[in-house]
C-alpha positions as CSV (number, residue, x, y, z in Angstrom):
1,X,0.0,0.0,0.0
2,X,1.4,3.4,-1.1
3,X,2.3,5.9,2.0
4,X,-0.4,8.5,0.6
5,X,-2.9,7.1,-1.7
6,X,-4.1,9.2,-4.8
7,X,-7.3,10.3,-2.1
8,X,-4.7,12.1,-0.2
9,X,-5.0,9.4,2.8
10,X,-1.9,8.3,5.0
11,X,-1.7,4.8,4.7
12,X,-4.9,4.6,3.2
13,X,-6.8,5.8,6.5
14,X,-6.6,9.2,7.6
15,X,-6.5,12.3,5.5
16,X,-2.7,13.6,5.6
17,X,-4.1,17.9,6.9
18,X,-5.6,15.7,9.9
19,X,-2.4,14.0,10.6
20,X,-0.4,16.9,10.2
21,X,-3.0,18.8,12.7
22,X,-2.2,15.5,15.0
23,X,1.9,15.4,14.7
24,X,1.2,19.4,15.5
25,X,-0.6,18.9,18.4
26,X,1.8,16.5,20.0
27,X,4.3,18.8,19.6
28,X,3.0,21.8,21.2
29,X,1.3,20.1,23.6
30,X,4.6,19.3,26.0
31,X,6.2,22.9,24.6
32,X,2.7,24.5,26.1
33,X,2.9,22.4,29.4
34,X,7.1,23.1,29.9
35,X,5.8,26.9,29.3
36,X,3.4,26.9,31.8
37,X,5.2,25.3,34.7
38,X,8.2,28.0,33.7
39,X,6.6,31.0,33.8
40,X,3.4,30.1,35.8
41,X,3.0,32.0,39.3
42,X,4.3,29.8,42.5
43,X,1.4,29.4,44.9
44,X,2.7,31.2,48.1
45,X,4.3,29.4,50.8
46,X,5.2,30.1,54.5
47,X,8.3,28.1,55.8
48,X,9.3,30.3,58.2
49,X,8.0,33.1,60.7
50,X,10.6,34.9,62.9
51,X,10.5,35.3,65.7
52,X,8.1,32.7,67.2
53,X,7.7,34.9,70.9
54,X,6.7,38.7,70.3
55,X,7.3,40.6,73.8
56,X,3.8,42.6,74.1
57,X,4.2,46.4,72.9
58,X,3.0,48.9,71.2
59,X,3.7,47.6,67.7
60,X,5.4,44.1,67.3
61,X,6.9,43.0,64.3
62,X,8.1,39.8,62.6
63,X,9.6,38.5,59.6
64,X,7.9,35.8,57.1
65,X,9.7,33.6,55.3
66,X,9.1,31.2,52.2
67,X,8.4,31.2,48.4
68,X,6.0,33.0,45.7
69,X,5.4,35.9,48.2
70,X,4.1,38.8,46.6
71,X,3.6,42.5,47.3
72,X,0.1,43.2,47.0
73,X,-0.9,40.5,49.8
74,X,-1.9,41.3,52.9
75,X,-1.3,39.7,56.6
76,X,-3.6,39.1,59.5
77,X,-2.3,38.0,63.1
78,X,-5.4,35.4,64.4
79,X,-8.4,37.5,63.5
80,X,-6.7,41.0,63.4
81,X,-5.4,43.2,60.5
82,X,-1.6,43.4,60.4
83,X,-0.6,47.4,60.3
84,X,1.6,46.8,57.6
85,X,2.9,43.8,54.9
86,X,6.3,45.4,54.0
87,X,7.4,42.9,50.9
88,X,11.1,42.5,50.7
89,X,11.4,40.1,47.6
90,X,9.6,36.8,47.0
91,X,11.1,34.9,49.9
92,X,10.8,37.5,52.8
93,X,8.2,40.3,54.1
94,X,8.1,42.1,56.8
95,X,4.6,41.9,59.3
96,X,3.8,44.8,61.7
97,X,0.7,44.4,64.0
98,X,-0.7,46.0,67.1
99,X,-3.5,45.6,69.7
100,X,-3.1,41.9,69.8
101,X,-3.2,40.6,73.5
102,X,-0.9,37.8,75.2
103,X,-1.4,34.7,73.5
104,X,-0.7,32.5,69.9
105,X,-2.3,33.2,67.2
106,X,-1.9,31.8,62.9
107,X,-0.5,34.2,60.9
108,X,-2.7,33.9,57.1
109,X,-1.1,36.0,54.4
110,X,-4.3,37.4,51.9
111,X,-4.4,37.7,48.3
112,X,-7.4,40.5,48.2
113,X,-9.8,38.4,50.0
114,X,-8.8,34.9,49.3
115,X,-7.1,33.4,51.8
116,X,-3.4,31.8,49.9
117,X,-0.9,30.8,52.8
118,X,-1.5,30.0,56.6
119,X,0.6,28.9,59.8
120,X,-1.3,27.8,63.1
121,X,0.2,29.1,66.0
122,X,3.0,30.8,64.4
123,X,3.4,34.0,66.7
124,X,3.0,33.7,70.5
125,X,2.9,37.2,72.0
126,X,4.5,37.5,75.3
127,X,2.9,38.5,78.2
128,X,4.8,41.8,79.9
129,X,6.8,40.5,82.7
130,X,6.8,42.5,86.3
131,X,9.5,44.7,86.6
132,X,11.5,43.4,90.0
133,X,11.6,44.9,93.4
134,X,14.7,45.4,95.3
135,X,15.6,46.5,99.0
136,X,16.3,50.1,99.8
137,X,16.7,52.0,102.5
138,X,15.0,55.7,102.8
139,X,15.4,58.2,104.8
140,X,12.3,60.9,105.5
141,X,9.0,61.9,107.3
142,X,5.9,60.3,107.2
143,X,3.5,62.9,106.7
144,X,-0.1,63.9,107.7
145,X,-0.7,61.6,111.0
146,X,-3.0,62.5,113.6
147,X,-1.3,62.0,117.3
148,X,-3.2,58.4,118.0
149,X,-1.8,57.2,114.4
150,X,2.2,58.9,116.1
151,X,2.1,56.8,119.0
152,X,1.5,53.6,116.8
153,X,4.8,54.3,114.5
154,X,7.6,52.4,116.8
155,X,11.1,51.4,116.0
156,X,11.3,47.9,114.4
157,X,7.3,48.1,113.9
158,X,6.7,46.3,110.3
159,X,3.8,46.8,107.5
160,X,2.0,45.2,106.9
161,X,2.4,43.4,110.1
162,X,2.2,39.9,109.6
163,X,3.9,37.9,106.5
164,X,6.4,39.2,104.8
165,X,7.0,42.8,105.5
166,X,7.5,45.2,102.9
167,X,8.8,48.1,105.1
168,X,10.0,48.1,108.5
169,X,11.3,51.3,111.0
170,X,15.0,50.7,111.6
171,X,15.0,54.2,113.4
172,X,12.9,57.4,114.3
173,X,12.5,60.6,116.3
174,X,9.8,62.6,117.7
175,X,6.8,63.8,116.2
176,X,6.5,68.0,115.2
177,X,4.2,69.8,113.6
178,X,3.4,69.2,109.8
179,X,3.4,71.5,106.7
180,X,1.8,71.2,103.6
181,X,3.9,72.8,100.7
182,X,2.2,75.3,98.6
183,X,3.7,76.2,95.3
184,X,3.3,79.8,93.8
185,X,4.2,81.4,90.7
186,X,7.8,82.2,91.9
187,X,8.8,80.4,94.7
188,X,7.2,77.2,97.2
189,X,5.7,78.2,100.9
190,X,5.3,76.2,103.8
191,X,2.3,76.3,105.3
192,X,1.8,74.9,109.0
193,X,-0.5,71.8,109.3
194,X,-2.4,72.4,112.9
195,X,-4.4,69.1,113.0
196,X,-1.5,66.7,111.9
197,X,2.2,65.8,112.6
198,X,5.2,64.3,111.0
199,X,7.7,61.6,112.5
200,X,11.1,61.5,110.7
201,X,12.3,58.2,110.3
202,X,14.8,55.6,108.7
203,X,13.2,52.6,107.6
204,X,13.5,49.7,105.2
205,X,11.3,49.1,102.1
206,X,11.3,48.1,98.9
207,X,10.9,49.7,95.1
208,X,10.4,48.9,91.6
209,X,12.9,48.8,89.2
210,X,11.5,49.9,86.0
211,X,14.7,51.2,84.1
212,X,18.4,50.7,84.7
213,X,17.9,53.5,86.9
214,X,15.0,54.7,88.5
215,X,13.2,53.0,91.2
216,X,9.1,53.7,91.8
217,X,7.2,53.8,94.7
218,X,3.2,54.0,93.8
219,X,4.0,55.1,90.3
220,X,6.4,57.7,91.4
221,X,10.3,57.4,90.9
222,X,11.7,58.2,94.6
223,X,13.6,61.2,95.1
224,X,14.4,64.0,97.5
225,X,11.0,65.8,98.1
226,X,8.9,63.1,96.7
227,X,5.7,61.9,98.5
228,X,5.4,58.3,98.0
229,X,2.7,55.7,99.8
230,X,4.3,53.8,101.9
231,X,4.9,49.8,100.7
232,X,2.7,47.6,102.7
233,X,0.6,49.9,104.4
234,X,-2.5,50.1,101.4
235,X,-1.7,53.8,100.8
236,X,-2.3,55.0,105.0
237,X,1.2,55.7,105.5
238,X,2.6,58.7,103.3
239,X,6.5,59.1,102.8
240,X,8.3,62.4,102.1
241,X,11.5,61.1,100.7
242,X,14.9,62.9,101.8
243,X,17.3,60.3,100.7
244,X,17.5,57.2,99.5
245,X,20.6,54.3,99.8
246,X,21.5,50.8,99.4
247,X,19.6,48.4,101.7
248,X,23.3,47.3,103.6
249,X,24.5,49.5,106.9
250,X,27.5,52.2,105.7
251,X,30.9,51.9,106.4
252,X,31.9,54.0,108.6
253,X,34.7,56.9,107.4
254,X,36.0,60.0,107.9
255,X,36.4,62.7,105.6
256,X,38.9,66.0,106.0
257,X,36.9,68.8,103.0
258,X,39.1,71.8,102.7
259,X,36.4,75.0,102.1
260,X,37.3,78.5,101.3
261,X,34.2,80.4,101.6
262,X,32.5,84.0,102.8
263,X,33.3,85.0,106.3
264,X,29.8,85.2,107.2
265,X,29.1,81.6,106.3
266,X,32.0,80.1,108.1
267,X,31.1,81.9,111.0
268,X,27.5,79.5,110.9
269,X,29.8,76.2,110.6
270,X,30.2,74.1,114.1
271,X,31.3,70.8,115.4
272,X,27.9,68.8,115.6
273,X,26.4,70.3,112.7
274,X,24.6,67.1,110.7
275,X,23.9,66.9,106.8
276,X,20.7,65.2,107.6
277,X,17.2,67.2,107.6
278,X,15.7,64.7,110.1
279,X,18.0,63.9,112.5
280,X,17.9,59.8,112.8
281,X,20.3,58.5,110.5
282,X,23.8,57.4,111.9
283,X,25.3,57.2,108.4
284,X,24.9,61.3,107.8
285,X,27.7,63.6,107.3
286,X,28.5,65.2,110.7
287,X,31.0,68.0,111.6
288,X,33.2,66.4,114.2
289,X,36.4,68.9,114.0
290,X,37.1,72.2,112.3
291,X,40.9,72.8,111.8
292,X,43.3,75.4,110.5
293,X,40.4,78.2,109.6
294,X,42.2,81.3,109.1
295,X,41.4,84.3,106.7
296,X,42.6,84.4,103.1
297,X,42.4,86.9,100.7
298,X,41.2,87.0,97.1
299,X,38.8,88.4,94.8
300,X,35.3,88.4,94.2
301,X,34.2,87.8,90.5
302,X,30.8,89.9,89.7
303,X,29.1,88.9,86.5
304,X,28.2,91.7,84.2
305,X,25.5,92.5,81.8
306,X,26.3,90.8,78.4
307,X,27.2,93.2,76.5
308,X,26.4,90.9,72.8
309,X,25.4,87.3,72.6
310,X,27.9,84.5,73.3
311,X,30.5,87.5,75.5
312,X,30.7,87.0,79.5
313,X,32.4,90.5,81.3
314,X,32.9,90.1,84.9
315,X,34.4,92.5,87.6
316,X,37.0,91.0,89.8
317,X,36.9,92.9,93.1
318,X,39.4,92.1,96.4
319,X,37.7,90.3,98.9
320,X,38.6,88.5,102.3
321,X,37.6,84.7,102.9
322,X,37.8,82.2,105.5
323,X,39.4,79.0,104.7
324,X,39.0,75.8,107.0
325,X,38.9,71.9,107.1
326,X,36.2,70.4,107.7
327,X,36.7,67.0,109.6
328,X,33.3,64.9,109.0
329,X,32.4,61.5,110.0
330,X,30.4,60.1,107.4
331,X,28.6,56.7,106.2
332,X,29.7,55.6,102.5
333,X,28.9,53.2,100.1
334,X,30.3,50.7,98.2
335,X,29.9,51.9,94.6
336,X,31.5,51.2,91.5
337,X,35.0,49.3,93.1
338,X,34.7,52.9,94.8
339,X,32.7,54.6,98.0
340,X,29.6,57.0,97.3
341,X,27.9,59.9,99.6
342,X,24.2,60.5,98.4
343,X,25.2,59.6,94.7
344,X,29.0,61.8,95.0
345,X,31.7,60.0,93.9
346,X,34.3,60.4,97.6
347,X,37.8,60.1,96.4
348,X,40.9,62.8,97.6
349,X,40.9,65.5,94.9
350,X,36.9,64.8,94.5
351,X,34.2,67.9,95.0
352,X,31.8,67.2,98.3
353,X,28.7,68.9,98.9
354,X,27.7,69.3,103.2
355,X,24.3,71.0,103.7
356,X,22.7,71.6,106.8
357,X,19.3,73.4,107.8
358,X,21.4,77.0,107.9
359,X,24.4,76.7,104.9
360,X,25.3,74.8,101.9
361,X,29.4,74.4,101.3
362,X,31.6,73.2,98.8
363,X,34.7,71.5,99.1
364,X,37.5,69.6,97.7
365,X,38.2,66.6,99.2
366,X,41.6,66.0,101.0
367,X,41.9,62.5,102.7
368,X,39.6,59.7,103.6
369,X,40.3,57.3,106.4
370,X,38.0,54.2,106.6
371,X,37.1,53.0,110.2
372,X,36.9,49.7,111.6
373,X,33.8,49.7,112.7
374,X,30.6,51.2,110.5
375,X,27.1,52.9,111.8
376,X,24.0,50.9,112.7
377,X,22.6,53.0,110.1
378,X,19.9,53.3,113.1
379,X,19.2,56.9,115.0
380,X,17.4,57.5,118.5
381,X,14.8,55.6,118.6
C-alpha cells in the first residue's frame, strides 16, 4: 500500500491535513505544558515566621519567610489586620501588627480576600513581665498623722504586720508639727498643718525597678521631696522622701573637706552640725572637728550684663575669705569598686557637697580614712 494514496490518505486511513494537525498537536502540547510550569505563578508558601515569641508592645513585628510571596498580599495575626505587609522580595516580608493581646495566634497572608498561605500558631505574643523589686533603705517623714496614728509608729514596727513585710522602721525621732507645701508662681511656701504631725524616720522598704535607673514607689520614681505611699501599708502611710541608699549599713569613714568660703558663712559652721534634715540616721555627714580656719584673701568675680550674645564681662573685686577643714564622720557606700555619699563620687581631689538646715558648702576633698567599725545606720529611737 502506497504511503499517501491518490485520495490524499496516510496509509490509506486518515487524511494527511488531519495527521499533520495530530503530529502538530503533539508537539505543542509538552512545549505548552514546559511553558506553563516555567513561567506560571508559584502558589505562596510560609516556611518560616521569625520570631516565634513577640514581647507585648505597642507595635510588634516579625519577619515571614518562604516562596511566591508577593507585594500586593496582605497579613492578619489570628483574626486581626496586620498594620503593615512590608514585601522584601519573594522569599521575605516584613509583618507589623498592634492591639493583639498575650497569647498564639496563625499568621494567614491574603491575596485581596482569598485566603493563599497560613501557619497555626506561628506568633505567641509574650505576656509583659513584672518589673523586679529590690531592698532600699530611705530616709524621710511620714506625713499627715494625727497624734493616735504617732504613737502607733515604733522602732522595728513592720507593714504590713504579719507575713512578709514590705517596710520596717529601723529608726525614728519625735513627732512635730506638719506643713503642707504650697507652690506659687515664683517660689514654694510652707504652710503649718495644725491638726496633723510628721515623724522622721529611717526605715527599710522596697521599690520597683522599672529602668536601669530609676526606682518607683506607687508610680512615682523616689527622690528628694517626693511623696510616696508607703509599701505595705494600702496607701495609710505617706513618705516624704529625703534620701535614699542601698539596703546594707555604711561603712563608717572620715572625711577632711578643705572649704574657702564668705566670712559670714563660716562663721554659721560648728562641730555637731549634721547633713541630715531629720536627724535619725547614723550614716549622715556630721561635723566632728574644724581645723586650721584662718582668713585668706582674694577676689570676688561679679558677672556683668552681656554686653552681645555668646560675650561674658565680669568685675573682679578684692575680697577676704575664711578658709578651713572640715573634719566629717560620714557613712559611704560601696559603689563602683569605689565609696559614694548621696550619689557623690568620695575620692581625695573629688568635689563634696555638706548641707545643713542653715548653709550649703563646697569643698574639695583632702583625705579619707576608713574605720573599723561602721554605723548601725539606726538613729534615736
Amino acid at each position: 500500500m502506497p504511503l499517501i494514496d491518490e485520495r490524499g490518505r496516510l496509509f490509506g486511513r486518515m487524511n494527511l491535513i488531519d495527521a499533520l494537525a495530530i503530529l502538530v498537536g503533539l508537539v505543542l502540547i509538552p512545549v505548552a505544558y514546559t511553558g506553563f510550569l516555567l513561567f506560571r505563578t508559584p502558589a505562596p508558601r510560609i516556611t518560616a515566621v521569625e520570631p516565634a515569641e513577640v514581647p507585648l508592645g505597642q507595635e510588634m513585628r516579625v519577619k515571614v519567610k518562604g516562596t511566591g510571596l508577593r507585594s500586593l498580599f496582605r497579613a492578619n495575626i489570628g483574626e486581626t489586620s496586620a498594620n503593615a505587609y512590608l514585601f522584601e522580595n519573594e522569599q521575605s516580608a516584613d509583618v507589623l501588627f498592634s492591639h493583639v493581646g498575650p497569647g498564639k495566634y496563625d499568621l494567614a497572608l491574603y491575596d485581596g480576600v482569598q485566603e493563599v498561605a497560613r501557619v497555626r500558631n506561628a506568633i505567641t505574643v509574650l505576656a509583659p513581665t513584672t518589673p523586679p523589686f529590690t531592698k532600699v533603705q530611705i530616709t524621710g517623714v511620714l506625713v499627715g498623722l494625727d497624734e493616735a496614728r504617732a504613737r502607733q509608729i515604733v522602732r522595728g514596727a513592720r507593714f504590713p504586720s504579719s507575713g512578709s513585710a514590705a517596710s520596717e522602721i529601723l529608726a525614728l525621732g519625735s513627732p512635730r508639727p506638719d506643713e503642707r507645701w504650697i507652690k506659687t508662681a515664683d517660689s514654694n511656701i510652707a504652710v503649718p498643718e495644725r491638726a496633723t504631725v510628721q515623724v522622721p524616720v529611717v526605715l527599710r522598704t522596697e521599690c520597683q525597678l522599672v529602668d536601669r535607673d530609676e526606682c518607683r514607689i506607687g508610680g512615682s520614681s523616689i527622690a528628694a521631696g517626693v511623696i510616696v505611699p508607703l509599701p505595705g501599708t494600702n496607701g495609710t502611710l505617706r513618705l516624704l522622701v529625703d534620701t535614699v541608699r542601698p539596703d546594707a549599713d555604711p561603712q563608717a569613714g572620715e572625711v577632711v573637706l578643705r572649704v574657702v568660703t564668705l566670712p559670714e558663712l563660716a562663721a554659721l559652721i560648728k562641730v555637731g552640725d549634721r547633713d541630715d534634715v531629720t536627724g535619725v540616721d547614723a550614716g549622715q555627714a556630721t561635723v566632728v572637728a574644724l581645723l586650721n580656719k584662718q582668713t585668706v584673701m582674694g577676689e570676688r568675680a561679679t558677672r556683668l550684663g552681656d554686653a552681645s550674645p555668646g560675650l561674658m564681662v565680669e568685675s573682679k573685686i578684692p575680697d577676704r575669705f575664711v578658709s578651713c577643714q572640715l573634719v566629717l564622720r560620714i557613712g559611704l557606700d560601696r559603689a563602683g569598686g569605689g565609696w559614694r555619699y548621696k550619689g557623690q563620687a568620695i575620692m581625695v581631689g573629688a568635689p563634696l557637697t555638706f548641707s545643713t538646715g542653715l548653709y550649703t558648702v563646697r569643698g574639695s576633698i583632702q583625705s579619707v580614712t576608713l574605720k573599723s567599725a561602721s554605723p548601725t545606720g539606726q538613729g534615736p529611737g
